[in-house]
C-alpha positions as CSV (number, residue, x, y, z in Angstrom):
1,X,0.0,0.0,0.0
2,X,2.0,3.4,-1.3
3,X,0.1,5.9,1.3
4,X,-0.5,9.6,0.2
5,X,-0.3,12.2,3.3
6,X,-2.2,15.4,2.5
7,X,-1.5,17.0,6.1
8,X,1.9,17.0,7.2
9,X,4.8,20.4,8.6
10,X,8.0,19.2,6.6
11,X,8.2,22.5,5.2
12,X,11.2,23.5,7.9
13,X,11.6,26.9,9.5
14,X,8.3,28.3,8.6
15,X,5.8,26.9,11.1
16,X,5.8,24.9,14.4
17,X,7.1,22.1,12.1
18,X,10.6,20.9,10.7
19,X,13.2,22.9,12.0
20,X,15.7,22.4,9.8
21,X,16.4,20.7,6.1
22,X,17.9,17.8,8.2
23,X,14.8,17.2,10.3
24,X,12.5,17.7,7.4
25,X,14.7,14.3,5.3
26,X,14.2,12.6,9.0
27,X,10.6,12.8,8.7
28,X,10.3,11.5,5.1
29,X,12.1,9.0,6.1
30,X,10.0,7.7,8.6
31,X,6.9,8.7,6.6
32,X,8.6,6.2,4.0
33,X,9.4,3.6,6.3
34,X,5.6,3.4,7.1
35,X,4.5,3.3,3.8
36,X,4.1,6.9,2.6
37,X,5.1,7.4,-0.7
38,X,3.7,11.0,-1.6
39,X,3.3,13.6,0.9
40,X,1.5,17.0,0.8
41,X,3.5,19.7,3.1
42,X,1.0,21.9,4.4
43,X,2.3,25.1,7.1
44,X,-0.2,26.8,9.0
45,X,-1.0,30.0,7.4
46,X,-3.1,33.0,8.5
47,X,-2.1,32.2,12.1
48,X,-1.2,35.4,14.1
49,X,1.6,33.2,15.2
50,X,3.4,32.5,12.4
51,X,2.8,35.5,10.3
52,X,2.5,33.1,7.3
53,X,0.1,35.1,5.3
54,X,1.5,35.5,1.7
55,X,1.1,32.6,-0.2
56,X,4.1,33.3,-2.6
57,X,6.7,33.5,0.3
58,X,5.2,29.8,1.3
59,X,5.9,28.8,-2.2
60,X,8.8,30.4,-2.5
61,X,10.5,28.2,0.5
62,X,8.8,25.0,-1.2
63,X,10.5,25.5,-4.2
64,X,13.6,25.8,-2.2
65,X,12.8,22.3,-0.1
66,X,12.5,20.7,-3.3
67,X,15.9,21.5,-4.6
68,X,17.5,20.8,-1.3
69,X,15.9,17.6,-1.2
70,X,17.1,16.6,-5.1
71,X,20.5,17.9,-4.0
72,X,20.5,15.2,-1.3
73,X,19.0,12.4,-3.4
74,X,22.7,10.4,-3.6
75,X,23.4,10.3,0.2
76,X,19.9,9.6,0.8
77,X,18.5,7.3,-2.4
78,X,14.8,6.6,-0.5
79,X,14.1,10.4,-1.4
80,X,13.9,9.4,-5.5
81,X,11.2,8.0,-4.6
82,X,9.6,10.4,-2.1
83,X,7.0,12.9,-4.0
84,X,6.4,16.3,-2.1
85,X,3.4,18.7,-2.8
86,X,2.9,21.6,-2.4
87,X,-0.6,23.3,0.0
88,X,-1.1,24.9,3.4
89,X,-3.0,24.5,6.5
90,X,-5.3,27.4,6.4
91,X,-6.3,29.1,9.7
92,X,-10.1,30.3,9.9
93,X,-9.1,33.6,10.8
94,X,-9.7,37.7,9.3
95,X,-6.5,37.1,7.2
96,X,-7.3,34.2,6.0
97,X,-11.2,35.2,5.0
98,X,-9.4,38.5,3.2
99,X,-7.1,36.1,0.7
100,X,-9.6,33.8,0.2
101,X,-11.6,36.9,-1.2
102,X,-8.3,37.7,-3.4
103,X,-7.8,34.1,-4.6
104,X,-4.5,34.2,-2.5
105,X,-4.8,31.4,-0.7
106,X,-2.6,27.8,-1.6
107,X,-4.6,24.9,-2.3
108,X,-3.1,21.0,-2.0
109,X,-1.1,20.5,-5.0
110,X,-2.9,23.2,-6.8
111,X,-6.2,21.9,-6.7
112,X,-9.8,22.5,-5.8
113,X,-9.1,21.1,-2.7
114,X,-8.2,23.7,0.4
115,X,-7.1,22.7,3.9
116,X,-9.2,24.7,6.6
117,X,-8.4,24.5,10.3
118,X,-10.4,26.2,12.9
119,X,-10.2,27.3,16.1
120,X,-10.3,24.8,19.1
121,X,-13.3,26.1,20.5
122,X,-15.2,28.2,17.6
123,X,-19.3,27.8,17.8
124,X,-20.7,25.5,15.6
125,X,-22.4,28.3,13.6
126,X,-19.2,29.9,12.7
127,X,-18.3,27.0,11.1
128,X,-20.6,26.8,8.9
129,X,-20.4,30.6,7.6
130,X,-16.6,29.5,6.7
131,X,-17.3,26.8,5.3
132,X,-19.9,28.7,2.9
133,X,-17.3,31.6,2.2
134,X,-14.8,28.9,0.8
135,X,-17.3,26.6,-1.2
136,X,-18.7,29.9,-2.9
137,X,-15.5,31.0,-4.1
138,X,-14.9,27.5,-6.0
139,X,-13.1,25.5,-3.3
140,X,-14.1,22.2,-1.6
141,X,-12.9,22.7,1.7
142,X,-11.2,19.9,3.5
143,X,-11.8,20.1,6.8
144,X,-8.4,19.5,8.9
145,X,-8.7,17.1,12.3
146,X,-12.3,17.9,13.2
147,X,-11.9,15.4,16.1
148,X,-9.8,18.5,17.7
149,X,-12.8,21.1,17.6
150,X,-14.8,21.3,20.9
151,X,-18.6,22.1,18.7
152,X,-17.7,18.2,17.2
153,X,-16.6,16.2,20.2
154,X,-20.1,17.7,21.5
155,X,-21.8,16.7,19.0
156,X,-20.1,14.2,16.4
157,X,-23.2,14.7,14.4
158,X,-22.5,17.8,13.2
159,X,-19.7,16.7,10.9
160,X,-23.0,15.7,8.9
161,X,-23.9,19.2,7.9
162,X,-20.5,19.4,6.5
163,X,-20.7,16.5,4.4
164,X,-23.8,17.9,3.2
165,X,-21.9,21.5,2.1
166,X,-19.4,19.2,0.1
167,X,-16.5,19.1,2.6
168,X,-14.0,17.0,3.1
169,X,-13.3,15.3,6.2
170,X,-9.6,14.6,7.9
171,X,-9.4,13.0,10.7
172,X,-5.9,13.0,12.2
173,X,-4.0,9.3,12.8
174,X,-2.8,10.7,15.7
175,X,-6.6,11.2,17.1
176,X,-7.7,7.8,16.2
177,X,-4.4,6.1,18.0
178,X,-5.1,8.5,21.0
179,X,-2.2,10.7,20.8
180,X,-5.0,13.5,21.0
181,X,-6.9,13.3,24.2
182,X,-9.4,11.1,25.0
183,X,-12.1,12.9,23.5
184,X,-10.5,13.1,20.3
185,X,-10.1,9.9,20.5
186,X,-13.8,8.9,21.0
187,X,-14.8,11.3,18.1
188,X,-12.5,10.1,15.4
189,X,-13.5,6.4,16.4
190,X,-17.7,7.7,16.1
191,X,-16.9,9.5,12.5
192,X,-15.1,6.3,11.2
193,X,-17.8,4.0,12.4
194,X,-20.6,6.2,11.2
195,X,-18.4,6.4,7.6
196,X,-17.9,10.1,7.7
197,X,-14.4,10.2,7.5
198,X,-12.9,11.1,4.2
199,X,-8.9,11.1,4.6
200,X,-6.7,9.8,7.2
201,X,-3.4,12.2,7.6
202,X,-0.5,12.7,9.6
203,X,-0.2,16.1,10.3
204,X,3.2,15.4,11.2
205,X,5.2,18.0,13.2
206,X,8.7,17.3,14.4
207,X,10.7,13.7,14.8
208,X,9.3,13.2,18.5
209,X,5.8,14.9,18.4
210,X,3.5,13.6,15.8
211,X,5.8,12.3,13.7
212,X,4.5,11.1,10.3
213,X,4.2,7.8,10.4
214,X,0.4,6.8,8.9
215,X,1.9,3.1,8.8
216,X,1.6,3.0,12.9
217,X,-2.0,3.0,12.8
218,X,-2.4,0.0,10.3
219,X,-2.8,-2.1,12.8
220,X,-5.6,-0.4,14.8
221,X,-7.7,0.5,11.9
222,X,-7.0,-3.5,10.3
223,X,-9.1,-4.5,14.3
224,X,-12.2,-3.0,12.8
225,X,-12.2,-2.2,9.4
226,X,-11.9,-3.7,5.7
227,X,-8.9,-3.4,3.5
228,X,-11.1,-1.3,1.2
229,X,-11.9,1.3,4.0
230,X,-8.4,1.5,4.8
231,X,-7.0,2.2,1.3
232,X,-9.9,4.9,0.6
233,X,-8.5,6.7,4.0
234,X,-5.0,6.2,3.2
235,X,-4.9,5.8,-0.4
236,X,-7.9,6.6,-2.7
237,X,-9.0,9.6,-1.6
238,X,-6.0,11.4,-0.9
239,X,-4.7,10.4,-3.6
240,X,-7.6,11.8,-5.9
241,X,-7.5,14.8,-4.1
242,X,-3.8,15.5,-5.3
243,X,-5.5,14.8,-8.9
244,X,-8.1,17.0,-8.4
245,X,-10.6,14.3,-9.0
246,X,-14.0,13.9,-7.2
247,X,-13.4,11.7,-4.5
248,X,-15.2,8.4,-4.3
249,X,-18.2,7.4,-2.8
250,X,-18.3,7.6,1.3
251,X,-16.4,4.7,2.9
252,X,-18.2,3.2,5.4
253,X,-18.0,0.2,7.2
């Protein structure tokens, strides 16, 4: 199984991700250990603290990864066949609402497809006017770890209305293995079992918090789930979301 990771901080120096060119090849190579074969690097943007809010600079420092990365290829041959994307994790904030009015915003891999994150504890109403914001300027958002969001774990029903916009959901592997809390643990197990769960993703941060390694929840998922829900998680979906494909029907259980 070749995994595709559309949530990950490899992108060093920008975010509260890789720190450095040498810790971003350490976390490829334990995304490739696990599995990963393509990986989308997506830094928090339009968050006060990062001041990551122009979408060329972002790009800009890609472009730069990408040629460090092929410079390296000889002392460390598993990169050739490592394939990095380009997106951002999008922060629901003023900034962020002002770009996406401006078409300045950076999708995964150049796609339709735009990773939103929201604030821990937002009301559920909120929500939904972002969501409407993005979906009438063209994008289908992709809704980043809503496990993590205080209106869900209240109410894991809600995720239900988002479907129903035409959002995508992520659910973080880290959630689902427990690394998250308790309670985001308990909502990321209800939105698999109720088949509402679109994309499993890393978000991988640094070497020794939340690494990205989507092959260590195999095993957990393989307790409860078919090989065919497990590859649309890991495989399908994100992987027709780099092609800017529709994504197939719901996997459910």
């Amino acid at each position: 199984m070749e995994i595709v990771d559309i949530h990950s901080h490899v992108l060093p120096e920008v975010d509260d991700g890789a720190v450095s060119v040498d810790e971003t090849i350490a976390m490829l190579r334990i995304a490739y250990d696990a599995g990963t074969r393509k990986i989308v690097a997506t830094p928090h943007m339009f968050l006060d603290l990062f001041h990551n809010n122009d979408f060329v600079q972002v790009l800009d420092r890609f472009e730069q990864l990408k040629s460090d990365l092929e410079s390296c290829q000889d002392a460390f041959p598993f990169l050739q066949d490592m394939h990095i994307y380009s997106g951002a994790e999008n922060f629901a904030s003023q900034e962020f609402l002002a770009a996406l009015e401006q078409g300045c915003v950076l999708t995964l891999n150049g796609s339709r497809y735009l990773l939103v994150e929201f604030p821990p504890v937002l009301p559920f109403r909120h929500f939904l006017s972002v969501i409407e914001k993005v979906v009438a300027t063209g994008y289908t958002p992709v809704i980043a770890h809503p496990e993590r969001y205080g209106a869900i774990q209240k109410d894991p029903l809600r995720v239900e209305q988002f479907e129903q916009m035409g959002c995508v959901i992520q659910v973080n592997a880290d959630s689902v293995r427990g690394g998250s809390g308790s309670r985001a643990k308990k909502c990321s197990w209800r939105l698999l079992q109720a088949g509402w769960v679109d994309v499993i993703a890393s978000d991988g941060h640094r070497l020794r918090w939340r690494p990205p390694n989507l092959g260590g929840v195999l095993g957990r998922l393989e307790e409860e789930f078919t090989k065919d829900d497990i590859a649309g998680w890991l495989v399908e979906n994100p992987g027709r979301i780099l092609a800017n494909k529709r994504l197939a029907a719901a996997v459910t259980s």
